[in-house]
DSSP file (Angstrom, degrees, kcal/mol; ACC not computed):
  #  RESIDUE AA STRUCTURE BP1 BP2  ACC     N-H-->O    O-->H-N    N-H-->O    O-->H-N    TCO  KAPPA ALPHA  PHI   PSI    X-CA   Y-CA   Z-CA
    1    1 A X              0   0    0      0, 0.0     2,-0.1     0, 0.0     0, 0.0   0.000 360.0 360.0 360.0 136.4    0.0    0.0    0.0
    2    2 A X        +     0   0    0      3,-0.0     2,-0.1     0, 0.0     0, 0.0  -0.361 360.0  50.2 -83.7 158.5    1.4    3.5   -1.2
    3    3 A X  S    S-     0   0    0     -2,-0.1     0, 0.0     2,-0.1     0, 0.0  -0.028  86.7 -18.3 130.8 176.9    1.6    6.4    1.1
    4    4 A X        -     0   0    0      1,-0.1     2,-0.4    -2,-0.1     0, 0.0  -0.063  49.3-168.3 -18.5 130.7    2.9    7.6    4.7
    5    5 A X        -     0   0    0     81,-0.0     2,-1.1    82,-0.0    81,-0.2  -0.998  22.3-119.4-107.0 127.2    3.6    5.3    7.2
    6    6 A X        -     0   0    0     79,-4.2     2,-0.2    -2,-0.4     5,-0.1  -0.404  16.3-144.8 -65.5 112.2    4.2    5.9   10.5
    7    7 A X    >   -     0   0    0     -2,-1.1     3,-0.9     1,-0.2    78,-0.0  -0.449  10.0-165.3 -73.8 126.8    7.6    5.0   12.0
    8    8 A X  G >  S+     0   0    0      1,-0.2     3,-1.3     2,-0.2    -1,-0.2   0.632  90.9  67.8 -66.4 -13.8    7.0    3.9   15.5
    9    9 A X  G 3  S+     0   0    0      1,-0.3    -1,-0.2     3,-0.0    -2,-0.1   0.537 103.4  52.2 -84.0 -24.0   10.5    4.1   16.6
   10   10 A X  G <  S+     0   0    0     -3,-0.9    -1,-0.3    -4,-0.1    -2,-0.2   0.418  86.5 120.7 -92.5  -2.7    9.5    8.5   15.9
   11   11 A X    <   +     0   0    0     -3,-1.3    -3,-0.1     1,-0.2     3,-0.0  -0.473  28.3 157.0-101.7 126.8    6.3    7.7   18.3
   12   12 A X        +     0   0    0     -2,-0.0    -1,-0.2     0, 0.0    -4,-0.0   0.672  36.5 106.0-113.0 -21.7    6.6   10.1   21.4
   13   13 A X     >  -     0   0    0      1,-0.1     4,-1.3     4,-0.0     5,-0.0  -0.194  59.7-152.3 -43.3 133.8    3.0   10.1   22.5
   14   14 A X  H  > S+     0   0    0      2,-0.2     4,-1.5     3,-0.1    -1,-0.1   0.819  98.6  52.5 -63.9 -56.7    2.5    8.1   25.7
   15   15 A X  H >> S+     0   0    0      2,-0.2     3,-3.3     1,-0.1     4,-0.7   0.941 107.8  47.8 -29.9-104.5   -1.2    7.5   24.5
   16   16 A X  H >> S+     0   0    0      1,-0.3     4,-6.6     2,-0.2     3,-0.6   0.644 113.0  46.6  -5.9 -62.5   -0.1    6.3   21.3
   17   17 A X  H 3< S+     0   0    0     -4,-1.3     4,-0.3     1,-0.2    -1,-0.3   0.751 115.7  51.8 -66.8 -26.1    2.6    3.7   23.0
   18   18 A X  H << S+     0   0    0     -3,-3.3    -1,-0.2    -4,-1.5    -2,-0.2   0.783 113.9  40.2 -71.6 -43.6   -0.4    2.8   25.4
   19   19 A X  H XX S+     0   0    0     -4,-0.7     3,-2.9    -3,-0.6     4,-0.6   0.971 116.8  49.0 -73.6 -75.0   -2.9    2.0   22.4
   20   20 A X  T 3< S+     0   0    0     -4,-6.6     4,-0.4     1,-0.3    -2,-0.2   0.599 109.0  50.8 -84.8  14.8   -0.5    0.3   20.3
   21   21 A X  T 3>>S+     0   0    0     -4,-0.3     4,-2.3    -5,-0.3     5,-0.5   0.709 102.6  63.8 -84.7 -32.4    0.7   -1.8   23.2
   22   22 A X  H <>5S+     0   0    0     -3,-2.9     4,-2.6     1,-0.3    -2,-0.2   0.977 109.6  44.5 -61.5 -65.1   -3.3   -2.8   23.9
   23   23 A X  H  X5S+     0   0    0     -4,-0.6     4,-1.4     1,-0.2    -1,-0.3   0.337 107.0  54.5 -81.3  -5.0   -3.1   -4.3   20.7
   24   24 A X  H  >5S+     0   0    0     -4,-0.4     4,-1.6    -3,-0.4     5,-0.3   0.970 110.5  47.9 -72.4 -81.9    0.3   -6.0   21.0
   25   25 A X  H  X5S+     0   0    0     -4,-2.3     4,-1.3     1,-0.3     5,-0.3   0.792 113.4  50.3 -60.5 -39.8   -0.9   -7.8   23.9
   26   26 A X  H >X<S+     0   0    0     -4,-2.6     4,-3.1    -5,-0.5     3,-1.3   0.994 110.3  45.8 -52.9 -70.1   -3.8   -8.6   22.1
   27   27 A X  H 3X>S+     0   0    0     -4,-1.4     4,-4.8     1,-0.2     5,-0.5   0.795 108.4  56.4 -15.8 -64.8   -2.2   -9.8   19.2
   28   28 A X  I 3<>S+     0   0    0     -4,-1.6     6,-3.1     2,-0.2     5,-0.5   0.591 113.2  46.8 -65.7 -19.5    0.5  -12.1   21.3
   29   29 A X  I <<5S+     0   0    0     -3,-1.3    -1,-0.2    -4,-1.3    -2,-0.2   0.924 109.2  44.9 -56.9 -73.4   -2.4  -13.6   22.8
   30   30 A X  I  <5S+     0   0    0     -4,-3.1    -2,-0.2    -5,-0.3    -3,-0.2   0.948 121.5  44.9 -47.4 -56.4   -4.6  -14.3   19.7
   31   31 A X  I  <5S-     0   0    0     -4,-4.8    -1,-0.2    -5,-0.1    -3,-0.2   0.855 115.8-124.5 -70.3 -11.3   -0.8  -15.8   17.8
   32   32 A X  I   <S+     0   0    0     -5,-0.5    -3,-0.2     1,-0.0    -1,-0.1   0.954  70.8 136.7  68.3  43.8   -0.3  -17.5   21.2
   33   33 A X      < +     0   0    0     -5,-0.5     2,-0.4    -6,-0.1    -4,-0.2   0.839  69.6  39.1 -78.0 -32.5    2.9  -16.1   21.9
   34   34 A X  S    S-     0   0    0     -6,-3.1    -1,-0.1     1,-0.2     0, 0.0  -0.775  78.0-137.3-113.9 161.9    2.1  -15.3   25.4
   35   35 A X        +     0   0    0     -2,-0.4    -1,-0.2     2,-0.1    -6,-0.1   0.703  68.4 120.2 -89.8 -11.4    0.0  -17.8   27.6
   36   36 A X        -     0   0    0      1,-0.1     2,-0.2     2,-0.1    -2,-0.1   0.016  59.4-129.9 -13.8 139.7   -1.9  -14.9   29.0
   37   37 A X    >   -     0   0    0     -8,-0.0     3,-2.6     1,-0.0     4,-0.1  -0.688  31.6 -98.6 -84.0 160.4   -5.4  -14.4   28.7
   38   38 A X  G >  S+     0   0    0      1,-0.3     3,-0.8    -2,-0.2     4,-0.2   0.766 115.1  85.5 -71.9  -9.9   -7.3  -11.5   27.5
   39   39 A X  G >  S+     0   0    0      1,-0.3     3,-4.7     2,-0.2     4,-0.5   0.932  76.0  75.1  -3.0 -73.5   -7.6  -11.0   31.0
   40   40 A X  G X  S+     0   0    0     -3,-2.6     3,-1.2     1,-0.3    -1,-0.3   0.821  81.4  62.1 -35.8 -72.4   -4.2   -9.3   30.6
   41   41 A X  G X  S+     0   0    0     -3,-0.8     3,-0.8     1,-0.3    -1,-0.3   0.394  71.9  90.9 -70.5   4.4   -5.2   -6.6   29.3
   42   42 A X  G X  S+     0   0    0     -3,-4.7     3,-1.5    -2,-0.3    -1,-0.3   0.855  79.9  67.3 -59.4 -37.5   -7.4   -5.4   32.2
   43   43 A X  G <  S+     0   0    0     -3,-1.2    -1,-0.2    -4,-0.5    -2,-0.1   0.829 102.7  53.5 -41.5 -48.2   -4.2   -3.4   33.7
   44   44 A X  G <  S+     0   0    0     -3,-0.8    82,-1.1    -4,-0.2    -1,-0.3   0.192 110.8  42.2 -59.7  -7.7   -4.8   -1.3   30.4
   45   45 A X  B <  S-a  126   0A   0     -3,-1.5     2,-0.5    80,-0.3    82,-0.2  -0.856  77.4-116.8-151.8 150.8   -8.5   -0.4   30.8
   46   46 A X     >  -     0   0    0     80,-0.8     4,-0.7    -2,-0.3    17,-0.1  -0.932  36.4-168.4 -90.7 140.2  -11.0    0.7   33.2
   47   47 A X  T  4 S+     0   0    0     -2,-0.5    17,-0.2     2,-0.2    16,-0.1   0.233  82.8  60.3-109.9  16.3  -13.2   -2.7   32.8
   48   48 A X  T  4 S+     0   0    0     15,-0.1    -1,-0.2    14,-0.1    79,-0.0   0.630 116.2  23.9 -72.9 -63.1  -15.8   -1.0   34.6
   49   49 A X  T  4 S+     0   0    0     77,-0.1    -2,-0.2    13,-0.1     2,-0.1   0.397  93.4 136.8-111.0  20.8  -16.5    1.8   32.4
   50   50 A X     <  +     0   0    0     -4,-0.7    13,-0.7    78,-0.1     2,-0.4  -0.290  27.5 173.6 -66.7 109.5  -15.2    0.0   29.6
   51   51 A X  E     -Bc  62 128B   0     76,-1.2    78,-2.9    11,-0.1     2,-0.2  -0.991  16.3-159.3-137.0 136.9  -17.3    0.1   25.7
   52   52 A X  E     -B   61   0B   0      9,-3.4     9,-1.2    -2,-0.4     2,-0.5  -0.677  12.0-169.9 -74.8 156.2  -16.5   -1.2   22.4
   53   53 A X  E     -B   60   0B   0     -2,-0.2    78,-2.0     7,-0.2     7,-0.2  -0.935   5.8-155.4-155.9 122.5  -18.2    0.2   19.5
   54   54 A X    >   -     0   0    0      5,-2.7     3,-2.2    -2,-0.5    78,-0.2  -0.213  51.8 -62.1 -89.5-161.1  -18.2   -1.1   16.0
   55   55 A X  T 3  S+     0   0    0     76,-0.3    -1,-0.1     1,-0.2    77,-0.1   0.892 128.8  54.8 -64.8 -23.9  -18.8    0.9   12.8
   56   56 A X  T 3  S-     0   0    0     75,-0.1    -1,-0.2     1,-0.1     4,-0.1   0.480  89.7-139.8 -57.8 -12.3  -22.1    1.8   13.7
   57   57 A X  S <  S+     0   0    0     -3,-2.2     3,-0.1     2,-0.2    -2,-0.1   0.875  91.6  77.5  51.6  49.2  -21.7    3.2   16.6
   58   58 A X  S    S+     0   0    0      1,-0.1     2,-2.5    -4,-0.1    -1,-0.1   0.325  73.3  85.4-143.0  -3.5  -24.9    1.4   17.9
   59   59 A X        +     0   0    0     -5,-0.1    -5,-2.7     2,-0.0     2,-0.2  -0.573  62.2 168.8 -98.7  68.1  -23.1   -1.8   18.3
   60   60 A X  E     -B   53   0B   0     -2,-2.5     2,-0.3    -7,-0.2    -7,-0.2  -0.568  16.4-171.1-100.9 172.4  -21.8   -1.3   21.7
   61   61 A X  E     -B   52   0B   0     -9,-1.2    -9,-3.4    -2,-0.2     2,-0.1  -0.987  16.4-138.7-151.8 127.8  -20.1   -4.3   23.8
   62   62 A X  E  >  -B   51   0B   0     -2,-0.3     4,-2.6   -11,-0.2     5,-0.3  -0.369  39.4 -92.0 -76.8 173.0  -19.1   -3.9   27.8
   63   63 A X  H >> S+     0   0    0    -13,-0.7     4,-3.2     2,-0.2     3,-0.9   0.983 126.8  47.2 -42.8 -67.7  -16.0   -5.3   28.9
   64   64 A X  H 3> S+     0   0    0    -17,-0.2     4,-2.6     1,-0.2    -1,-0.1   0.972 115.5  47.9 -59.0 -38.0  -17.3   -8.8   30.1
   65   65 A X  H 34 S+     0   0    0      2,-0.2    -1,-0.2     1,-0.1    -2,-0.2   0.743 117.4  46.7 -58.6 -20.9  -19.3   -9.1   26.6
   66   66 A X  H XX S+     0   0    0     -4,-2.6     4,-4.5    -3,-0.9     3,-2.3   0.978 106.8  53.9 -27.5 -85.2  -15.7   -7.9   24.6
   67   67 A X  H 3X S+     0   0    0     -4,-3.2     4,-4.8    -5,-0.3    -2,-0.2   0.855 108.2  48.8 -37.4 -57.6  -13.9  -10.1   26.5
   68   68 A X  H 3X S+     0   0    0     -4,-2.6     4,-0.7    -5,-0.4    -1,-0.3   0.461 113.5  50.4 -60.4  -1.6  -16.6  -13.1   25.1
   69   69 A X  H <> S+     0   0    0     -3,-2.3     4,-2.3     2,-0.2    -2,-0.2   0.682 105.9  49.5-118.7 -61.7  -16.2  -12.0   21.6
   70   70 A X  H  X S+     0   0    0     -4,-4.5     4,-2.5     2,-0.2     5,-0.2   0.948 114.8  47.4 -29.2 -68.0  -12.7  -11.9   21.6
   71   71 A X  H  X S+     0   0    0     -4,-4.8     4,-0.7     1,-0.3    -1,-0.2   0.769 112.5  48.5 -24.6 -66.2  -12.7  -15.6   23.2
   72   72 A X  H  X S+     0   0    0     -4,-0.7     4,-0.5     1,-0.3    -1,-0.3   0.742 115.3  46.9 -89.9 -41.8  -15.1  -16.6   20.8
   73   73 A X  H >< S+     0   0    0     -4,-2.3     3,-2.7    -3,-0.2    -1,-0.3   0.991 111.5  48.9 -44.4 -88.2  -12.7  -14.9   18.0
   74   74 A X  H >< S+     0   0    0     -4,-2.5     3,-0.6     1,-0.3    -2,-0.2   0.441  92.2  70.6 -58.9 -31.6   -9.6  -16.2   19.0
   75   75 A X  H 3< S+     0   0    0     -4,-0.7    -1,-0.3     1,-0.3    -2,-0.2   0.358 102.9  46.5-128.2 -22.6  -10.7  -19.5   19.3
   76   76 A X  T << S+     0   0    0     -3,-2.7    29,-1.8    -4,-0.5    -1,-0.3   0.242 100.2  92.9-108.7  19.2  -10.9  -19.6   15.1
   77   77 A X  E <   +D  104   0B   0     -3,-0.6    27,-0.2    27,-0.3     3,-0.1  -0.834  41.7 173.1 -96.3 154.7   -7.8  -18.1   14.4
   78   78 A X  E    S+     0   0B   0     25,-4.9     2,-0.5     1,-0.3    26,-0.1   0.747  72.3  16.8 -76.1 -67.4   -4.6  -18.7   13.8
   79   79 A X  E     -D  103   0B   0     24,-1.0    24,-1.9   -48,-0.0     2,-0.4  -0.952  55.7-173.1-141.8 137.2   -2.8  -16.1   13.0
   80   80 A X  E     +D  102   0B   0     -2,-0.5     2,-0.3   -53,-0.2    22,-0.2  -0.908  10.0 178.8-143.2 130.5   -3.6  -12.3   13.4
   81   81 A X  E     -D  101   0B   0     20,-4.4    20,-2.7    -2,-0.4     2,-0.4  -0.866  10.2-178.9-122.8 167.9   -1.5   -9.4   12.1
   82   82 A X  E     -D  100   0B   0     -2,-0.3    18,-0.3    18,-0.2     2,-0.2  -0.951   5.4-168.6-146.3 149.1   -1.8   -5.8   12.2
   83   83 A X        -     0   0    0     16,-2.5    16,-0.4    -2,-0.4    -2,-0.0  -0.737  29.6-121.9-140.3 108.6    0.8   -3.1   10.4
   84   84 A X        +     0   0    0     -2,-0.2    14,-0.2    14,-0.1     3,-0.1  -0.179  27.9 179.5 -69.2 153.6    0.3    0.6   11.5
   85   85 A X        -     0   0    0     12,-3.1   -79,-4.2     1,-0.5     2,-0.3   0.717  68.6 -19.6 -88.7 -74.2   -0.4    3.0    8.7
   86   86 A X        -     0   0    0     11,-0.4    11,-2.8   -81,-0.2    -1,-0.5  -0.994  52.1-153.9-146.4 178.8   -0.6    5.9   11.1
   87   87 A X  E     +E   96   0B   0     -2,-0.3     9,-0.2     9,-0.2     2,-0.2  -0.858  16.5 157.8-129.2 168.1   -1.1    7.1   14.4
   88   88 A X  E     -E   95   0B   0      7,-1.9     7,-2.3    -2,-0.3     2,-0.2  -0.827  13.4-165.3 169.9 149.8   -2.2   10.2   16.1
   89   89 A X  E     -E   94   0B   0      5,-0.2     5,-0.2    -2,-0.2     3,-0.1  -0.781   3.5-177.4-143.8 162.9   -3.7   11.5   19.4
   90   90 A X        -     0   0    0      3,-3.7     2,-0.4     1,-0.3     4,-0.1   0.044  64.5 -31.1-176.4  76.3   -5.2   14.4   20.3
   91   91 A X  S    S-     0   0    0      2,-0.1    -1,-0.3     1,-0.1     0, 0.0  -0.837 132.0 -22.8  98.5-134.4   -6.4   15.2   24.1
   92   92 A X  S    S+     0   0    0     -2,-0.4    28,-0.9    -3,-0.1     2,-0.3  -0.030 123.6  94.4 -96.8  35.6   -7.2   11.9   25.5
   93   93 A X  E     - F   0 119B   0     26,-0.2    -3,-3.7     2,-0.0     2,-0.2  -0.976  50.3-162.7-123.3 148.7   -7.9   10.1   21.9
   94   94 A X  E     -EF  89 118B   0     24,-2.6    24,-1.6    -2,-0.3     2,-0.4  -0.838   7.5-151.4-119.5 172.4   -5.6    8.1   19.7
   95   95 A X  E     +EF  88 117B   0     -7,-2.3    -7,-1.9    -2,-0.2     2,-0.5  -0.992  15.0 177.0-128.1 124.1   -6.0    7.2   16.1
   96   96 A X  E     -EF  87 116B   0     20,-1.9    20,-1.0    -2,-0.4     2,-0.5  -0.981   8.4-167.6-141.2 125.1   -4.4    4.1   15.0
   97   97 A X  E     + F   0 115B   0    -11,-2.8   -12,-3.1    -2,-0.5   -11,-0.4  -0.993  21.7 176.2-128.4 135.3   -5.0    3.0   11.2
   98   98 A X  E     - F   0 114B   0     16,-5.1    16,-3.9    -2,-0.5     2,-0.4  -0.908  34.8-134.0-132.6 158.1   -3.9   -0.3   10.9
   99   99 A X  E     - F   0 113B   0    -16,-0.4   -16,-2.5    -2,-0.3     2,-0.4  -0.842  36.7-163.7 -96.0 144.7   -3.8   -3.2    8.0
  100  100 A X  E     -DF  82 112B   0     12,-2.6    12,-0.6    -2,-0.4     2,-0.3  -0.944  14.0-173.9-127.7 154.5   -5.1   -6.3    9.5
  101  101 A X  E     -DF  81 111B   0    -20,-2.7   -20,-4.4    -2,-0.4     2,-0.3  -0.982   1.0-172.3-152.0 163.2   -4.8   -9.6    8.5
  102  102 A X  E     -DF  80 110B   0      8,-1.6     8,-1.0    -2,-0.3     2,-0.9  -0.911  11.4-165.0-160.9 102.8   -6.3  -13.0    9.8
  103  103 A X  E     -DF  79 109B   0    -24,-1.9   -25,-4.9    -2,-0.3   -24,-1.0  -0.747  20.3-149.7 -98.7 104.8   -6.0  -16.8    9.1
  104  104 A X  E >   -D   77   0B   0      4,-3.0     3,-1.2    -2,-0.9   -27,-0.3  -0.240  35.9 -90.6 -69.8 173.5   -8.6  -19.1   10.5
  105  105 A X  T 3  S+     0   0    0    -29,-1.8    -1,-0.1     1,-0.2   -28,-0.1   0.941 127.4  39.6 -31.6 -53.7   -8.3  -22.7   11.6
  106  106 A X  T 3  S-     0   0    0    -30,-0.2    -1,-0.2     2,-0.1    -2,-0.1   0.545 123.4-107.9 -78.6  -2.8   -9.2  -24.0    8.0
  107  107 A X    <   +     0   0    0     -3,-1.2     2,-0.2     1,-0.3    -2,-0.1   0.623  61.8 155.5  37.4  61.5   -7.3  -21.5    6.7
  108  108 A X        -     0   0    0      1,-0.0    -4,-3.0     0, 0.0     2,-0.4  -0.559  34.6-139.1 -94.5 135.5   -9.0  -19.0    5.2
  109  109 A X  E     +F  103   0B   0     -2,-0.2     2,-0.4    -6,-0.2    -6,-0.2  -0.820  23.6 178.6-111.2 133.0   -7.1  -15.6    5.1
  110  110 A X  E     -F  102   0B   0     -8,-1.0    -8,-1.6    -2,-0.4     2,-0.3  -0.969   1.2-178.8-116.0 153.3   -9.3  -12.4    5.8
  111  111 A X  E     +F  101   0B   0     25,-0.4    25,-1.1    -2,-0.4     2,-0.3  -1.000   5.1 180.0-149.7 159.6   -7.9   -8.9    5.9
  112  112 A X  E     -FG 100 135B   0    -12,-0.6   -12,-2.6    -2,-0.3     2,-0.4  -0.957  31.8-129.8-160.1 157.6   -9.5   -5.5    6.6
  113  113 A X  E     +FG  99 134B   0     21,-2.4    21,-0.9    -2,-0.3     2,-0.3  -0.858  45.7 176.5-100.9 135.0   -8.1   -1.6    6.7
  114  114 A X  E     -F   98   0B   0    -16,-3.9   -16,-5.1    -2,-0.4     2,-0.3  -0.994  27.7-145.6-144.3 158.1   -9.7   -0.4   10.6
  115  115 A X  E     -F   97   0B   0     17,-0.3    17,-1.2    -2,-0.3     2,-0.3  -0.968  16.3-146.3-128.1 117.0   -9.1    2.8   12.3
  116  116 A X  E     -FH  96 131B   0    -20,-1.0   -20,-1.9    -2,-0.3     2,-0.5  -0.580   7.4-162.6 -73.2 126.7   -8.9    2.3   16.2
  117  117 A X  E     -F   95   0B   0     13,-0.8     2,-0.7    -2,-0.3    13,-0.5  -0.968   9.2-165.6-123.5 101.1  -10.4    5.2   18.1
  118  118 A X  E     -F   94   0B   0    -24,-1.6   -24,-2.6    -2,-0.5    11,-0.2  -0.872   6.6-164.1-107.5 134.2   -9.0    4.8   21.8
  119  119 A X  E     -FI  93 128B   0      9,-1.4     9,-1.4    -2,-0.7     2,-0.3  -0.652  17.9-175.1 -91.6 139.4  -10.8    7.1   24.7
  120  120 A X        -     0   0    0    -28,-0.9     6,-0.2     6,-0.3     2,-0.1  -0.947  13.4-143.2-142.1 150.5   -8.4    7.2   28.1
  121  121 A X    >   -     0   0    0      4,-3.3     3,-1.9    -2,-0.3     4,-0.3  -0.318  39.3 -71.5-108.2-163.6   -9.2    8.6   30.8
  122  122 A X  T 3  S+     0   0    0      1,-0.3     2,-0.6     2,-0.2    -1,-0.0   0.950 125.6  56.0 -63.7 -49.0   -7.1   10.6   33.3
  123  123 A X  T 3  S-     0   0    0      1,-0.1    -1,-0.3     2,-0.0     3,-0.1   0.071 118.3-109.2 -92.5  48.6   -5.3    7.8   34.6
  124  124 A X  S <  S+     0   0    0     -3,-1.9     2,-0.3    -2,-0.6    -2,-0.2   0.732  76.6 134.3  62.7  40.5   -4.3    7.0   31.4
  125  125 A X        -     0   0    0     -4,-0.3    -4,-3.3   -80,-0.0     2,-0.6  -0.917  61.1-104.8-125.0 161.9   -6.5    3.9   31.3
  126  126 A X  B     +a   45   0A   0    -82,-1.1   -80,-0.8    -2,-0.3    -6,-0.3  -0.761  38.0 169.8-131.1 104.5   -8.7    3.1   28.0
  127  127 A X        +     0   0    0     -2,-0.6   -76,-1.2    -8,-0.3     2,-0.3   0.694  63.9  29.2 -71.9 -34.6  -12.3    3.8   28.5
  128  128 A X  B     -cI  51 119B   0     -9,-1.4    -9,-1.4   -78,-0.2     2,-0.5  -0.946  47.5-175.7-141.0 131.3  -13.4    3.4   24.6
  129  129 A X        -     0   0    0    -78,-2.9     2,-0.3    -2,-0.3   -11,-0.2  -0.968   9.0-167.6-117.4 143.6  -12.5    1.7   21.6
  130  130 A X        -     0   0    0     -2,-0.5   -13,-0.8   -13,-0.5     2,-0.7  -0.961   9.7-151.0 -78.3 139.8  -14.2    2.5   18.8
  131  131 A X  B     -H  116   0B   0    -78,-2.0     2,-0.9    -2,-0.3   -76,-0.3  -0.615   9.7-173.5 -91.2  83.3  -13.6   -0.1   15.7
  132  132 A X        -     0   0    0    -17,-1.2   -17,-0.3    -2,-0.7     2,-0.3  -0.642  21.3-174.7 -69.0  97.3  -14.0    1.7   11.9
  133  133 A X        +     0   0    0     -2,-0.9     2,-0.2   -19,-0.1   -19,-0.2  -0.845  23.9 168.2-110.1 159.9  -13.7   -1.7    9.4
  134  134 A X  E     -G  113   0B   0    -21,-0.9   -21,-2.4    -2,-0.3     2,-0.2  -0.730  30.3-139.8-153.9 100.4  -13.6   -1.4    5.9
  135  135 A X  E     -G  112   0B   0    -23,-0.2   -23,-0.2    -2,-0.2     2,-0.1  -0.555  15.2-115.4 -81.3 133.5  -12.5   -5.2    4.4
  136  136 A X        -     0   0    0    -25,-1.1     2,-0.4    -2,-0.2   -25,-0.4  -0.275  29.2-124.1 -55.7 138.9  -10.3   -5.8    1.5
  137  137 A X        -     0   0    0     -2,-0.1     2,-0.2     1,-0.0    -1,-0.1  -0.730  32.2-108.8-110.1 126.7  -12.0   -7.4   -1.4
  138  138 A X              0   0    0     -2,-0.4    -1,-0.0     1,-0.1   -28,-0.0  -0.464 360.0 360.0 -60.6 134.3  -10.2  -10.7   -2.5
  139  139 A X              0   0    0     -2,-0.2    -1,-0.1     0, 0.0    -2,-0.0   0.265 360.0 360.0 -37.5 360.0   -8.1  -10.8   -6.2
């Protein structure tokens, strides 16, 4: 894909490094690099005031219902990759545009362009995702 990319290695934001770490941990789950559960990532979030929101923004999910989705997620896959496009924060939001890509069990490859919208709150813990997908049409 043609255009900017962000180098992360140029990332100063604290936000930013906070976000793209939620999704590292995530990640290392789902490939099963770490034996952690998504559990882990509670350190990162308040799991209290915690919402997902897909593109619709009517499609909300609490923490424990997330959490069950993920599971439920994870549990066909294989393999999940992500490669940032860019990032960018601005008060207590970031903006993460990512390539994703995804191999189930049978091994069927999906891949989708999303832009991650993370909400934190003062103590720097992650109140909101909303999830913008827009999937890649197979060759």
């Amino acid at each position: 894909m043609a255009g900017h990319w962000t180098n992360q290695d140029e990332i100063t934001s604290d936000r930013v490094k906070r976000a793209i770490g939620y999704g590292d941990k995530l990640a290392a789950i789902v490939n099963k690099i770490s034996d952690e559960t998504f559990d882990a990532l509670i350190p990162m979030i308040d799991p209290d005031r915690f919402v997902r929101r897909g593109n619709e923004r009517d499609e909300t999910m609490d923490w424990p219902t997330y959490r069950a989705m993920l599971e439920q997620w994870d549990g066909g896959n294989d393999v999940y990759e992500k490669q940032l496009h860019r990032a960018s924060d601005a008060g207590n939001v970031v903006y993460l545009d990512h390539d994703e890509r995804s191999v189930s069990k049978d091994g069927e490859e999906s891949s989708l362009r999303s832009i991650s919208i993370y909400e934190f709150d003062d103590a720097d813990r992650i109140v909101a995702v909303d999830i913008c997908m827009g999937f890649h049409q197979r060759p």
